[in-house]
N, C-alpha and C positions, 0 to 999 in steps of 0.2 A: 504494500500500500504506500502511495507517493501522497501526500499531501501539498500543495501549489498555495504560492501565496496569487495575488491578482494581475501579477505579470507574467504567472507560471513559475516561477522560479519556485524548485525544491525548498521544500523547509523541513528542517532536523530538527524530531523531534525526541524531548526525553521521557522513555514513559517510565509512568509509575504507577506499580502495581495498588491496588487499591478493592476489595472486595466489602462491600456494604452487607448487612445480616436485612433480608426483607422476610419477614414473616409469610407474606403472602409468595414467596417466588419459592418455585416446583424444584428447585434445585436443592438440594443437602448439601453441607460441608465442603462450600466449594473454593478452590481455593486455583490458582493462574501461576504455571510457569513460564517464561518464554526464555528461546535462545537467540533469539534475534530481533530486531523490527521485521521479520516478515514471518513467522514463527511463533503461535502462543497456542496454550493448553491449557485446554478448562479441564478439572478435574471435580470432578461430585462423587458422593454417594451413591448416585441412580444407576440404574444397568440400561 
């Protein structure tokens, strides 16, 4: 995923990882590794 700013030009970005607890959301114990910016893994509980 490239994100552009309004003249196109690449922007670098830095992510951080961030998992919010929602009550309502179907997911269990979920929690994000990534190796890259192009590369992330949700992992849950769920099958």
């Amino acid at each position: 995923m490239q994100i552009k700013d309004l003249n196109l030009n690449v922007v670098d970005i830095d992510w951080v990882k961030l998992v919010e607890y929602d009550p309502h959301n179907a997911l269990t114990n979920l929690d994000v590794t990534w190796t890259s910016d192009t590369q992330v893994t949700l992992h849950t509980a769920n099958a």
